[in-house]
SELOZA-861755 format. One record per residue (C-alpha): residue in three letters; x, y, z. Coordinates in steps of 0.2 Angstrom, whole numbers, plus 5000, padded with zeros to 4 digits. Example, Ala and Ser with C-alpha at 12.3 -4.5 7.8 and 13.67 -1.06 7.14 Angstrom:
2
ALA506249785039
SER506849955036
END
This chain:
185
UNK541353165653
UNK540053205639
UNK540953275623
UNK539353375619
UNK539353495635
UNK540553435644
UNK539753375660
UNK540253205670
UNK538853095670
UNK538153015686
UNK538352835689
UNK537052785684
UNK537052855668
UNK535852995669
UNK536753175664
UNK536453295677
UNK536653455665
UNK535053385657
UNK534153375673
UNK534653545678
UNK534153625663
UNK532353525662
UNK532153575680
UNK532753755678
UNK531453765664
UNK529953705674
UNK530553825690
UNK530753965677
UNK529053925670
UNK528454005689
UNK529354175687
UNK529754155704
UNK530554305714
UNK531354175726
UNK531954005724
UNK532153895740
UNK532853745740
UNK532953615753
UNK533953505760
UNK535053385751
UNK534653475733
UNK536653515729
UNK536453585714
UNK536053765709
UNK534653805702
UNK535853865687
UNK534253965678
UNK533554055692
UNK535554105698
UNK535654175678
UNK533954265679
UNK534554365694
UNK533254265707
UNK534054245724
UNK534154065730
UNK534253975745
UNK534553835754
UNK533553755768
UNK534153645776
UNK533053515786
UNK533453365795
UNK533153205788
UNK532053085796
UNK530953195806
UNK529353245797
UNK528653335807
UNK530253435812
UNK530653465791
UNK528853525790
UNK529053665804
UNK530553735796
UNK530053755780
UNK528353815784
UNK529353935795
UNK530353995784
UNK529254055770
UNK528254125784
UNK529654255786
UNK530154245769
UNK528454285757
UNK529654325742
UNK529954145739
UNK529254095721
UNK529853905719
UNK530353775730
UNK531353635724
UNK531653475735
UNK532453295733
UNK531453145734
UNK529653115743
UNK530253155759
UNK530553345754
UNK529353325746
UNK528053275758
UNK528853395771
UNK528253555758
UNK526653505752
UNK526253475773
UNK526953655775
UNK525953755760
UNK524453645766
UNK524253745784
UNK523253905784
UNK523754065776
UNK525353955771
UNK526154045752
UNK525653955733
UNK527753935726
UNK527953835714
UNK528653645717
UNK529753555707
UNK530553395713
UNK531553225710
UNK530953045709
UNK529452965705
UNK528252915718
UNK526552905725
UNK527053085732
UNK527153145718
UNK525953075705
UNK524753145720
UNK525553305722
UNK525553335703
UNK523853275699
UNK523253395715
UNK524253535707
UNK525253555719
UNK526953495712
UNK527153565695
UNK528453435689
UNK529653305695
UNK531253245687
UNK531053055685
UNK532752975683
UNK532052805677
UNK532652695689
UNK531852515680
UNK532952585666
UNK534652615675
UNK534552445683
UNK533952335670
UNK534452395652
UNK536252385660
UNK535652205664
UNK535152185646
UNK536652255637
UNK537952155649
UNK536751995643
UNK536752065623
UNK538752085624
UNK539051915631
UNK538151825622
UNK538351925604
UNK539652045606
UNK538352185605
UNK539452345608
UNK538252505610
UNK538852645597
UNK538652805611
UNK538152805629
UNK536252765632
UNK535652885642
UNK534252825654
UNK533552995658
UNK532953125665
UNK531053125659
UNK529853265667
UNK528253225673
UNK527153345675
UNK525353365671
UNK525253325654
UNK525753155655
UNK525653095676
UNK524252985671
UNK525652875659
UNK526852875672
UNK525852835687
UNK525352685676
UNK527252635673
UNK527452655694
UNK526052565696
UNK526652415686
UNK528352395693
UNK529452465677
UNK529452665683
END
């Protein structure tokens, strides 16, 4: 549990209040009327529920593409008031930006997680306005590297090291696709 606002890390070390409040921040940055979210996205776009924006939740099954990209296009074509769209992962992902590429298809704002060529695409496009990037070289091999510090020195870390969340967005993609590209983002 984190003494400072009291919310349970993840496993891998990354606080979740963080990436909801970095997320929320981006979403609210839309002014969005609607917030839609989809799939496997748990978490409640905390901000948006504040704000008094109406959110729901799509959900789409996995592993069908083409399936996921007919429900969501669907859905905002009977529901114009959606504003953002926040998905989980490149498949989400993929599923919206195939969606809001068809004809007469609405603009929301995107927001998503992880860090992949999805992504650094759909946000260079201007299509995805951010992602959260969880740092996954960092949560597997600074672990690695403190294990190895302590063993070998008794190096004790003084407070948890937090290994994210980091925003991409289009101030800085060209950076991070470099960090994808050679193998530590």
């Amino acid at each position: 549990m984190c003494p400072l606002c009291h919310t349970a890390e993840t496993p891998n070390g990354m606080l979740w209040s963080s990436a909801r409040i970095l997320r929320d921040q981006k979403i609210a940055c839309t002014r969005p009327s609607g917030l839609l979210r989809c799939r496997h996205c748990k978490t409640r776009a905390d901000a948006a529920v504040r704000a008094g924006v109406p959110v729901e939740r799509l959900r789409v099954p996995g592993g069908d593409p083409a399936k996921c990209e007919a429900l969501v296009a669907a859905h905002l074509a009977g529901h114009g008031d959606v504003g953002a769209i926040l998905t989980l992962g490149p498949p989400g992902a993929e599923a919206v930006l195939a969606a809001l590429s068809r004809p007469a298809a609405p603009s929301p704002g995107h927001v998503t997680f992880d860090l992949a060529a999805t992504q650094i695409d759909g946000i260079r496009d201007r299509r995805i306005l951010a992602t959260v990037d969880s740092q996954q070289y960092l949560q597997g091999y600074l672990a690695v590297e403190w294990l190895w510090l302590h063993r070998m020195h008794g190096f004790t870390a003084a407070a948890d090291i937090h290994t994210g969340p980091a925003i991409v967005d289009l101030s800085n993609v060209d950076r991070a696709a470099e960090g994808v590209r050679l193998g530590v983002r």
